[in-house]
C-alpha positions in Angstrom: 0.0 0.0 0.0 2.6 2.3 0.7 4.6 1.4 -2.7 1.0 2.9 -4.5 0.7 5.5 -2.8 4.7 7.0 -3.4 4.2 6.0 -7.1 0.9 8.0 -6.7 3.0 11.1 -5.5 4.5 11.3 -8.9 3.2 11.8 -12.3 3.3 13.4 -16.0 2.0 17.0 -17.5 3.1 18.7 -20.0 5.4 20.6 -18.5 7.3 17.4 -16.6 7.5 16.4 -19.9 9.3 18.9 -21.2 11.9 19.9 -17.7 12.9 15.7 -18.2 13.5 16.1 -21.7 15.7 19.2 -21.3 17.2 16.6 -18.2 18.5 14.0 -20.8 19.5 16.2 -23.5 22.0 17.5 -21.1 22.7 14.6 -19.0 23.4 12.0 -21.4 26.2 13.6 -23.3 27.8 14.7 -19.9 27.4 11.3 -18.7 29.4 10.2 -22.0 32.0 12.9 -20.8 32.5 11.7 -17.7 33.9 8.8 -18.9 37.3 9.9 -20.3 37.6 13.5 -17.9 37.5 11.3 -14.4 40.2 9.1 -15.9 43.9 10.3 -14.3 42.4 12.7 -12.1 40.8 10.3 -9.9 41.2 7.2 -8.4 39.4 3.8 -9.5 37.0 3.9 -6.1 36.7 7.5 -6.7 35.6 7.6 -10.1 32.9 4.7 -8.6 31.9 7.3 -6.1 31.4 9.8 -9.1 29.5 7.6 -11.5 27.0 6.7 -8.4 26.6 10.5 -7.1 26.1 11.4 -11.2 23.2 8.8 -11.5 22.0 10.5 -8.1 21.9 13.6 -8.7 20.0 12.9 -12.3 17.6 10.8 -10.8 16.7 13.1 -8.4 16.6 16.1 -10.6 13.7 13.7 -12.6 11.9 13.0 -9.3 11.6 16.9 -8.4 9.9 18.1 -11.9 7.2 15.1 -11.7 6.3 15.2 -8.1 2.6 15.8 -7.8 2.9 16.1 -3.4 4.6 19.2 -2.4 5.5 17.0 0.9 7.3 14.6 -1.8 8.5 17.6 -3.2 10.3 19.0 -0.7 12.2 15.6 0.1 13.3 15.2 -3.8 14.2 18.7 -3.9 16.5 18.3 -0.5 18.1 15.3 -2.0 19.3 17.0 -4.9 20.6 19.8 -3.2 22.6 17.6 -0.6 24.0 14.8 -3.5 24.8 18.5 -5.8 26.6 19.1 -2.2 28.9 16.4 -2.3 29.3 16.5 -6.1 30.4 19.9 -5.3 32.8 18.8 -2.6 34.1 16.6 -5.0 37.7 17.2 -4.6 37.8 17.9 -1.2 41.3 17.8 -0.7 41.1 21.3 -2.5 40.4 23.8 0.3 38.6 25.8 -2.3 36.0 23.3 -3.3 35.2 22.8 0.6 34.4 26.3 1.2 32.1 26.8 -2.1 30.4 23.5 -0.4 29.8 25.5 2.6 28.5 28.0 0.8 26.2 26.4 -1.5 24.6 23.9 1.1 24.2 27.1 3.7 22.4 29.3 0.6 20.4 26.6 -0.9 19.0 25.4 2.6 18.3 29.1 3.0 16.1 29.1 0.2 14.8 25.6 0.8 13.5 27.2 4.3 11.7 30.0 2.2 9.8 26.8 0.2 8.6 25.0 3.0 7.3 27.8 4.6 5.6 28.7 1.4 4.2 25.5 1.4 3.4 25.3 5.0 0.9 28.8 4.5 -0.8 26.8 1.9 -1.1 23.8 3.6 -3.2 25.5 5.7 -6.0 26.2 3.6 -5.6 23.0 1.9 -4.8 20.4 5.0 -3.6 18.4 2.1 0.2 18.2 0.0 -1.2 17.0 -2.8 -1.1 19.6 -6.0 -4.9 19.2 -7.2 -5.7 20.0 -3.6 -3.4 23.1 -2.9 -4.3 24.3 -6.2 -8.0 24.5 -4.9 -7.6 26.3 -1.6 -5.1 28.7 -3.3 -7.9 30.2 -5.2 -9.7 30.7 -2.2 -6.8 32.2 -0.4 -6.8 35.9 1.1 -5.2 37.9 -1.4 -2.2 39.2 1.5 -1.8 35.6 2.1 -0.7 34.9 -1.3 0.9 37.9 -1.9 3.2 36.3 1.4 3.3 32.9 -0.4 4.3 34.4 -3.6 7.4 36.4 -1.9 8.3 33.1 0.0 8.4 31.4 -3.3 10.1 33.6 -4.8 13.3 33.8 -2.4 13.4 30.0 -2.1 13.3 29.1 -5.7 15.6 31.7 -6.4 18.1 31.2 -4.3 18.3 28.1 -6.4 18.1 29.9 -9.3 20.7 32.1 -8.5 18.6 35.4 -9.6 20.4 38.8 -7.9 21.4 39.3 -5.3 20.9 35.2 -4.3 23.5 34.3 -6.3 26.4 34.3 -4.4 27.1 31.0 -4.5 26.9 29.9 -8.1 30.2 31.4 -9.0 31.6 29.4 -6.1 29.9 26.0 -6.4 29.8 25.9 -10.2 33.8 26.6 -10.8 35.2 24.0 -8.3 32.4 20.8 -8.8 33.8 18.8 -11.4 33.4 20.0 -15.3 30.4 17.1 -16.1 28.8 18.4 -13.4 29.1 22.0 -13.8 27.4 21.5 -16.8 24.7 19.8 -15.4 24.6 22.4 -12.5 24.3 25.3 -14.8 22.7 23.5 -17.9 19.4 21.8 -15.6 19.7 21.9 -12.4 19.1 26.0 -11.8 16.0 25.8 -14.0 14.6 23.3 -11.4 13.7 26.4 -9.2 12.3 27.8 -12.7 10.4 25.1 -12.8 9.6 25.6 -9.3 8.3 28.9 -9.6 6.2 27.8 -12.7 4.5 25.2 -11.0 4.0 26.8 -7.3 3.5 30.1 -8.2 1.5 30.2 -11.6 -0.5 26.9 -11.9 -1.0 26.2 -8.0 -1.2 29.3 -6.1 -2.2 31.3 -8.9 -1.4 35.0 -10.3 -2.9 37.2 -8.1 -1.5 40.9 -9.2 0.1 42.5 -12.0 2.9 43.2 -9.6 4.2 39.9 -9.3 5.3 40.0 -12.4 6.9 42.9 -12.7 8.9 42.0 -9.8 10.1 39.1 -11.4 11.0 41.5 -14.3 12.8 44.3 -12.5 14.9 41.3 -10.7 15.7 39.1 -14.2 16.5 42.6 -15.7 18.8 43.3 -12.7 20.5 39.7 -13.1 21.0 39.6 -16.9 23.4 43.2 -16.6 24.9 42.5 -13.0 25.6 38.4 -14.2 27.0 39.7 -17.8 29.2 42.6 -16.4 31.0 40.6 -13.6 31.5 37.8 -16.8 33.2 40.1 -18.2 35.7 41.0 -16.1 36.4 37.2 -15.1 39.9 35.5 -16.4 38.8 32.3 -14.8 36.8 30.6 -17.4 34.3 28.2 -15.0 34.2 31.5 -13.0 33.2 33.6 -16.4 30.7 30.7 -17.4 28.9 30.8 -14.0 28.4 34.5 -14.4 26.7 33.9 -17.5 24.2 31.4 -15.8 23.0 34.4 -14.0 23.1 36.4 -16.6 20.7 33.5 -18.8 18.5 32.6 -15.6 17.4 37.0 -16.0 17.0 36.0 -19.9 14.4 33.1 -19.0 12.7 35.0 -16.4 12.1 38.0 -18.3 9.9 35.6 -20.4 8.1 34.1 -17.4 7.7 37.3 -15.6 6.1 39.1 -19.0 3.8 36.3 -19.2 2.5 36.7 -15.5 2.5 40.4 -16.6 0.6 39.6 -19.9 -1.8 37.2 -17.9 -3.0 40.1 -15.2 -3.7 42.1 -18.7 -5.9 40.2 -20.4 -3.8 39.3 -23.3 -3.5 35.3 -23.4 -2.0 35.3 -26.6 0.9 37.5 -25.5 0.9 35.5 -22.1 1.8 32.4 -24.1 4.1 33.4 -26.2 6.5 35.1 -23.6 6.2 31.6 -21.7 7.2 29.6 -25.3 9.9 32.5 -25.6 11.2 31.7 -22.0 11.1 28.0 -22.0 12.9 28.1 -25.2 15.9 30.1 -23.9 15.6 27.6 -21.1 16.5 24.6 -23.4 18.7 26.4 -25.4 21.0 27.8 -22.6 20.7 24.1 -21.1 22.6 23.3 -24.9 25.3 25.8 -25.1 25.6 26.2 -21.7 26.2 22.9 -21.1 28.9 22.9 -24.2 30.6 25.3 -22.8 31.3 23.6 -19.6 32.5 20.9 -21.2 34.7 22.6 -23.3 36.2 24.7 -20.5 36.7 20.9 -19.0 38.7 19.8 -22.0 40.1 22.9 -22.1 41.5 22.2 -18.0 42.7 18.6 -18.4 44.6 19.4 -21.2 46.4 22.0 -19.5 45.1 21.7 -15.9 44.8 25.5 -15.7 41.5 27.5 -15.8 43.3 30.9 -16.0 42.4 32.3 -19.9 45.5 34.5 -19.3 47.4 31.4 -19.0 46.2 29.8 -22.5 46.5 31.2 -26.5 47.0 29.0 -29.4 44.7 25.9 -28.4 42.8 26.1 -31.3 45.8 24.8 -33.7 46.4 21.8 -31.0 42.4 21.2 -29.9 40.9 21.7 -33.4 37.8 19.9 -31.5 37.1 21.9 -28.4 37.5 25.0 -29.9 35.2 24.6 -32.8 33.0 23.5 -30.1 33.3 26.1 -27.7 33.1 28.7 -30.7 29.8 27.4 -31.5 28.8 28.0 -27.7 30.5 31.0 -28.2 28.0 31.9 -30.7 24.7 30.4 -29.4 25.4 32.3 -26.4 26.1 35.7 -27.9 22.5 34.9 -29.8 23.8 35.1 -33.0 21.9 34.0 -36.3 21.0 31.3 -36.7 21.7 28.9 -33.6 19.4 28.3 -30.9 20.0 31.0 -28.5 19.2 34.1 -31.2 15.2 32.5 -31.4 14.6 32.6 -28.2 16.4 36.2 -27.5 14.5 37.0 -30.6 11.2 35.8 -29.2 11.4 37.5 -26.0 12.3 40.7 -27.8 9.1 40.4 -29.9 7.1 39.6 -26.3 8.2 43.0 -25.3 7.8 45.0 -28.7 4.0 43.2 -28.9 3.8 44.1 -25.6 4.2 47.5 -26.0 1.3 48.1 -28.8 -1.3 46.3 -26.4 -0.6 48.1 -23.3 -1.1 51.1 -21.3 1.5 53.7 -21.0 3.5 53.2 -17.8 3.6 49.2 -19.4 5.2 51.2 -22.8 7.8 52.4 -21.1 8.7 49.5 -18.8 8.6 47.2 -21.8 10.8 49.4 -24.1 13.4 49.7 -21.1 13.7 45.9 -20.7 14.1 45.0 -24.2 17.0 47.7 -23.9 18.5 46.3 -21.3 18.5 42.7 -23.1 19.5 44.0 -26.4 22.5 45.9 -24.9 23.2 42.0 -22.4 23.2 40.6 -25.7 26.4 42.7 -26.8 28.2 42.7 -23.9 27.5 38.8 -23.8 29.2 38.9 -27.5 32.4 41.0 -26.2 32.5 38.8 -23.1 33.5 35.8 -25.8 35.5 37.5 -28.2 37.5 37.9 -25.2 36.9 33.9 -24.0 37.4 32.4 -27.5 39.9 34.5 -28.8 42.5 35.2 -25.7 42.3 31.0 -25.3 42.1 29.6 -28.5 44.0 32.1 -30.5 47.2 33.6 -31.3 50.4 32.4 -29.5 50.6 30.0 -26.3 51.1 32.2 -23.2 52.4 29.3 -21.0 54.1 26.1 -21.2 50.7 24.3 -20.3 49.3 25.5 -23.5 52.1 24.9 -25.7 52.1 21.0 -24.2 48.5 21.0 -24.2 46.6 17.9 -26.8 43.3 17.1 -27.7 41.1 15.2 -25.1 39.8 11.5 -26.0 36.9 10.7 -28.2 34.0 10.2 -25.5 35.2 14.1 -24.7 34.5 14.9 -28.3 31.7 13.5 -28.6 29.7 15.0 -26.2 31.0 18.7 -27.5 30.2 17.6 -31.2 26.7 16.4 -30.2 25.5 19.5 -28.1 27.1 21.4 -31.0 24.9 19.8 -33.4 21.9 20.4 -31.2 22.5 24.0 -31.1 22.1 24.2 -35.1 19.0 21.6 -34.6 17.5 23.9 -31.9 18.1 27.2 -34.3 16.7 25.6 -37.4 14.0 23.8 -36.2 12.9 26.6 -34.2 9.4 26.4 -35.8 8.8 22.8 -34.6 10.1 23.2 -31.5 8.0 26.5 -31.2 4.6 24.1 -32.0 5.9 21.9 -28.8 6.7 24.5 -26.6 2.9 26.4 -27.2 1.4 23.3 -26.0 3.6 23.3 -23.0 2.8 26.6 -22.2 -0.9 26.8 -23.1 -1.1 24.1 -20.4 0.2 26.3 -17.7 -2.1 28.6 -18.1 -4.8 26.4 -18.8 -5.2 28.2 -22.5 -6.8 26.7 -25.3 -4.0 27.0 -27.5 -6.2 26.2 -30.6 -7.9 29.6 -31.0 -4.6 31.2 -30.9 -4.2 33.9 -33.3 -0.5 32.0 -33.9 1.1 30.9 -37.5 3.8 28.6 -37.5 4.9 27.0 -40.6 8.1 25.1 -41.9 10.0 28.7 -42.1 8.4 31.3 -40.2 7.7 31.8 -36.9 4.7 35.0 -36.1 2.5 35.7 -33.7 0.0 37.4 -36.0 -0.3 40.6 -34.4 0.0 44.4 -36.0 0.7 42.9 -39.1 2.8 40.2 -38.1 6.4 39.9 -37.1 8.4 37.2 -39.4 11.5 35.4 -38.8 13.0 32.0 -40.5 16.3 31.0 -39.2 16.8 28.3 -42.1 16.6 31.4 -45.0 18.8 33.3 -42.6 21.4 30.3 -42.7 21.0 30.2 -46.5 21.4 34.0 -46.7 24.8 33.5 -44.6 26.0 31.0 -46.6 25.2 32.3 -50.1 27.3 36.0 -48.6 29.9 34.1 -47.6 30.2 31.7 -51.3 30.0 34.9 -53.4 32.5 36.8 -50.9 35.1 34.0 -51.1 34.4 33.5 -55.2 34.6 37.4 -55.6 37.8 37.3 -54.4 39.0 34.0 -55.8 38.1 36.2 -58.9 39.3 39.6 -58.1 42.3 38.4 -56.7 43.3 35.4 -58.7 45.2 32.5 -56.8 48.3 33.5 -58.4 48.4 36.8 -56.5 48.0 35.2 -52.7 50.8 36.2 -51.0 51.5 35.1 -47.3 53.4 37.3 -44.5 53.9 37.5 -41.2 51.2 39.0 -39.0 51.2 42.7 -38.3 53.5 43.0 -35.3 53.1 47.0 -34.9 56.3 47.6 -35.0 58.0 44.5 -32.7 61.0 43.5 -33.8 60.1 40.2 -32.2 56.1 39.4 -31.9 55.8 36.8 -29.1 53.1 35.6 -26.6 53.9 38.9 -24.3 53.0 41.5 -27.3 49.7 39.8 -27.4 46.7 41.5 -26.1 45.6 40.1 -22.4 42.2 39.7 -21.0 43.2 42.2 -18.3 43.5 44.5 -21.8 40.3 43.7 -23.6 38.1 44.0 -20.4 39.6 47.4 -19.1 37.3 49.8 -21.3 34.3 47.6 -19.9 35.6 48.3 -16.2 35.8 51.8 -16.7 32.3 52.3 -18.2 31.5 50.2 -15.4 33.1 51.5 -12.6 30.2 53.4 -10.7 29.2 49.4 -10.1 32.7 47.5 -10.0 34.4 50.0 -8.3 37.9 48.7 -9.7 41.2 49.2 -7.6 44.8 48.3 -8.6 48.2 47.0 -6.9 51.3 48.3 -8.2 55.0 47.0 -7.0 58.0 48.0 -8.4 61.6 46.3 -7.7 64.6 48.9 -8.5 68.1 47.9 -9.2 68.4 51.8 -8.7 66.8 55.4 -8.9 66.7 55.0 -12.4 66.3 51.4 -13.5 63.8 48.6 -12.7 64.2 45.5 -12.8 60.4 44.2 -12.4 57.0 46.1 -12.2 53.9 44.3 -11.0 50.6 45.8 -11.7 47.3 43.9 -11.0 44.1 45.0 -10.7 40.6 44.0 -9.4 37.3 44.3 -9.1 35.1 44.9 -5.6 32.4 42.1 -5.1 29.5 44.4 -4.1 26.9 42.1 -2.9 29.8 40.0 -0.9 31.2 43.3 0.9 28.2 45.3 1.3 25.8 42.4 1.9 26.6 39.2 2.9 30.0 39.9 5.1 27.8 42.4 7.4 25.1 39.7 7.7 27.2 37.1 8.5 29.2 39.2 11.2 25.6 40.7 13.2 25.0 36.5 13.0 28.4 35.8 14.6 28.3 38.8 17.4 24.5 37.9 18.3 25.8 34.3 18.7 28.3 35.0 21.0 26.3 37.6 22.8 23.3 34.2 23.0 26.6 32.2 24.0 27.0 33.9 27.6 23.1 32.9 28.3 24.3 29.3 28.4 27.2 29.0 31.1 26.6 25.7 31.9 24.8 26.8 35.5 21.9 24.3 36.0 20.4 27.0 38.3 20.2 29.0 35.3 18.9 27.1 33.0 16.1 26.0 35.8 15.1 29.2 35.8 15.1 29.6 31.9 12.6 27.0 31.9 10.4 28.6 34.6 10.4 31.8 33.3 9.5 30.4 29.9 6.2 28.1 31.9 5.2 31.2 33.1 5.1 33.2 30.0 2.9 30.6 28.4 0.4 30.2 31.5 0.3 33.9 31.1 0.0 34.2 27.7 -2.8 30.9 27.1 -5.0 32.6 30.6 -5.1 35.9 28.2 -6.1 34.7 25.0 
């Protein structure tokens, strides 16, 4: 009896369906991956220990997003966070990987907290766990009470998220957990707490105000610049790739957050189209996301480094990984036509539609987001000019990079196959747009038959104000037609005859070597200065004189301040640690004390039950 009633505490909708299908497109090549990267890092028990924490963590990732008993729920969703714990703690001889442990496991039981007492508040009303149930008493709910729930739900599933200013720990856990399992980390596990805050607070408790939505917004606006601009000053590439998951997690929500908006509007259409256009930058940063954690992991057993500054001229030794990572590269930076430009796309057109169907304050909020993603999506593109090209090109900068060779097959393969499925997800973006409607019509309980929608082999429009079109595979045939009658033009112009080959421009080096090359310190300096009112860069100077006049060595480095950790966190964790040791004289170890704690406290309550 009890076997039923578990198996009863799990089951399929669409959108299950679709959060375990993003689940295996991920997992399965990093599981592949896995295979080769443990090998000569690890030890035969340890690589055991791995492959049993990898199936763990995957299975319980699949039990969290088809639980249908929030009491269920809240057990799947701790033991992911404590087997992502130890996955994190992986190498926990490095003192590093112990203390982003400690910090992940103390901020995602933080936010679990915030969930259970969201649940708890509708438990209440419901005296039940079960979804159908909660979803019944929600409607019935006090509108302050949800308001509560909703902010609950919010800061719990965020924290997981890692939305701003919760997301102090991702650039900590993600870096030091294995490169497999970063990639599964970033790529699915974060857009559990999406899926969270899809299923708790839109289909069960319910969207209540207008403002909900715009909070989610404002705070997915807020991660997409802070996330991108602290990417870009990064030089460790995990470090720089965790950024970027903040950065992406703002992109997503911006498309749940305008279809709450959309919802509280009375615009349905709109509502489901901002959901397809944020489930679709879901999948797709679960693709290149996922690639580029994997290539940064080729990328660090070839050279054991994870310092770009450290790296330069990969790309003639690993051919593989840096095609690879180029194409993440370019997914990434939403460029035309791989996955992540449709969805960027989409939610730009959710905010432009937006704007002709809504009142005047909602203009101007509208126009202002899609600003503030246009202008993430070119710093996102600077911030990997700067990743591909100061690793993968030009000369080696280190002896690790010179010696460095390309990893084993398995290790390609996965790269090669997310690659592939970034193209797929680009192209195909009008099939996959058909899926995703259904998915998102569901959560909103919208028949998504009598949608105004067309979607054909090619284009992609929500018929609205005349219709906005877009086909990636004519854009991919346009890019390639330019670039066949550029390269014949001047096969033509030219002649092969004429080619003539030189050495590169050295501007005016007698000898061009790896020190003459330009540095990520370089290319990321006029971003810090535009940046500074926010970074609030400072820089370290030491000089070593032979005498007055000469030096023989000059140091110069220079660094960024971590707001949220200075300014937020350290004061927060210091008030905890003085009002601990100010609660630490209350317990002297006197018996007579504590005999008179407990009938003080008797007291109070006789008091206190005799009044009310």
């Amino acid at each position: 009896m009890l076997y039923f009633n578990i198996i009863r505490s799990f089951s399929l909708d669409p959108l299950s369906v679709f959060f375990l299908a993003v689940i295996a497109l991920v997992c399965l090549p990093s599981a592949i991956y896995s295979t080769s990267y443990l090998k000569g890092h690890y030890s035969a028990k340890k690589i055991i220990l791995g492959w049993i924490g990898l199936s763990a963590f995957v299975f319980s990732m699949m039990l969290v997003v088809t639980a249908n008993n929030a009491f269920c729920f809240i057990i799947v969703w701790e033991l992911m966070s404590l087997v992502s714990y130890f996955l994190v703690i992986f190498d926990s001889e490095h003192e590093k990987s112990v203390q982003a442990g400690i910090i992940y496991i103390v901020m995602t039981h933080i936010g679990t907290a915030f969930i259970i007492g969201a649940i708890l508040v509708m438990y209440k009303y419901a005296l039940s766990f079960d979804f159908a149930a909660l979803k019944q008493a929600c409607a019935l709910m006090p509108p302050r009470i949800k308001d509560l729930t909703f902010i609950l739900l919010l800061i719990g599933f965020g924290t997981k998220a890692g939305i701003v200013p919760l997301h102090i720990w991702l650039p900590y856990a993600h870096p030091q957990a294995p490169s497999h399992i970063s990639s599964l980390m970033s790529g699915v596990m974060i857009k559990t707490a999406i899926y969270g805050i899809i299923r708790f607070a839109i289909m069960i408790l319910g969207i209540n105000s207008a403002w909900w939505g715009s909070v989610i917004l404002v705070i997915a606006a807020i991660s997409c610049l802070v996330g991108v601009i602290y990417a870009l000053m990064e030089h460790d590439i995990k470090k720089l790739l965790a950024y970027h998951s903040v950065e992406n997690i703002g992109i997503i929500l911006l498309g749940v957050g305008a279809s709450m908006l959309f919802v509280k509007l009375n615009l349905p259409v709109l509502a489901v189209f901002a959901m397809v256009a944020g489930l679709y930058h879901l999948v797709n940063h679960a693709i290149f996301k996922g690639l580029l954690f994997l290539c940064a992991g080729s990328v660090y057993k070839a050279t054991g480094k994870r310092d770009i500054e450290k790296f330069g001229g990969l790309i003639k030794t690993m051919p593989w990984t840096a095609g690879a990572f180029l194409i993440g590269s370019m997914a990434i930076s939403a460029l035309p036509p791989l996955n992540g430009f449709v969805s960027e796309w989409l939610t730009l057109q959710a905010f432009f539609l937006g704007m002709l169907s809504s009142p005047v304050g909602i203009k101007i909020f509208m126009g202002i987001l899609a600003a503030i993603l246009a202008l993430t999506g070119g710093l996102a593109a600077a911030c990997f000019v700067k990743a591909f090209g100061i690793t993968f090109l030009a000369m080696p900068r280190s002896k690790y990079a010179a010696d460095a060779k390309e990893v084993p097959f398995s290790m390609k393969f996965a790269m090669v196959f997310l690659s592939i499925l970034t193209v797929v997800f680009g192209l195909g973006s009008s099939v996959i747009i058909k899926l995703l409607t259904r998915v998102s019509a569901d959560v909103f309980a919208i028949d998504a038959k009598a949608m105004n929608f067309t979607l054909n082999n090619f284009v992609l429009c929500p018929k609205q104000a005349g219709g906005i079109y877009l086909s990636t595979p004519i854009i991919a045939l346009a890019l390639f037609l330019f670039m066949g009658v550029t390269i014949l033009a001047l096969y033509l112009i030219l002649g092969k005859a004429k080619r003539r080959t030189g050495r590169t421009w050295d501007c005016g080096y007698y000898k061009l070597d790896s020190r003459t090359e330009y540095t990520a310190t370089a290319f990321s300096k006029p971003f810090r200065i535009a940046f500074d009112f926010f970074l609030l860069p400072y820089r370290k100077t030491e000089k070593i004189r032979e005498s007055f006049y000469h030096i023989k060595s000059f140091k110069y480095e220079t660094h960024t301040t971590s707001v949220f950790k200075i300014y937020i966190y350290e004061p927060v964790v210091k008030l905890i640690l003085r009002t601990a040791t100010a609660l630490k004289k209350m317990q002297p170890g006197s018996i007579h004390l504590y005999i008179a704690y407990i009938f003080i406290t008797i007291l109070a309550l006789i008091i206190f039950m005799n009044k009310f």
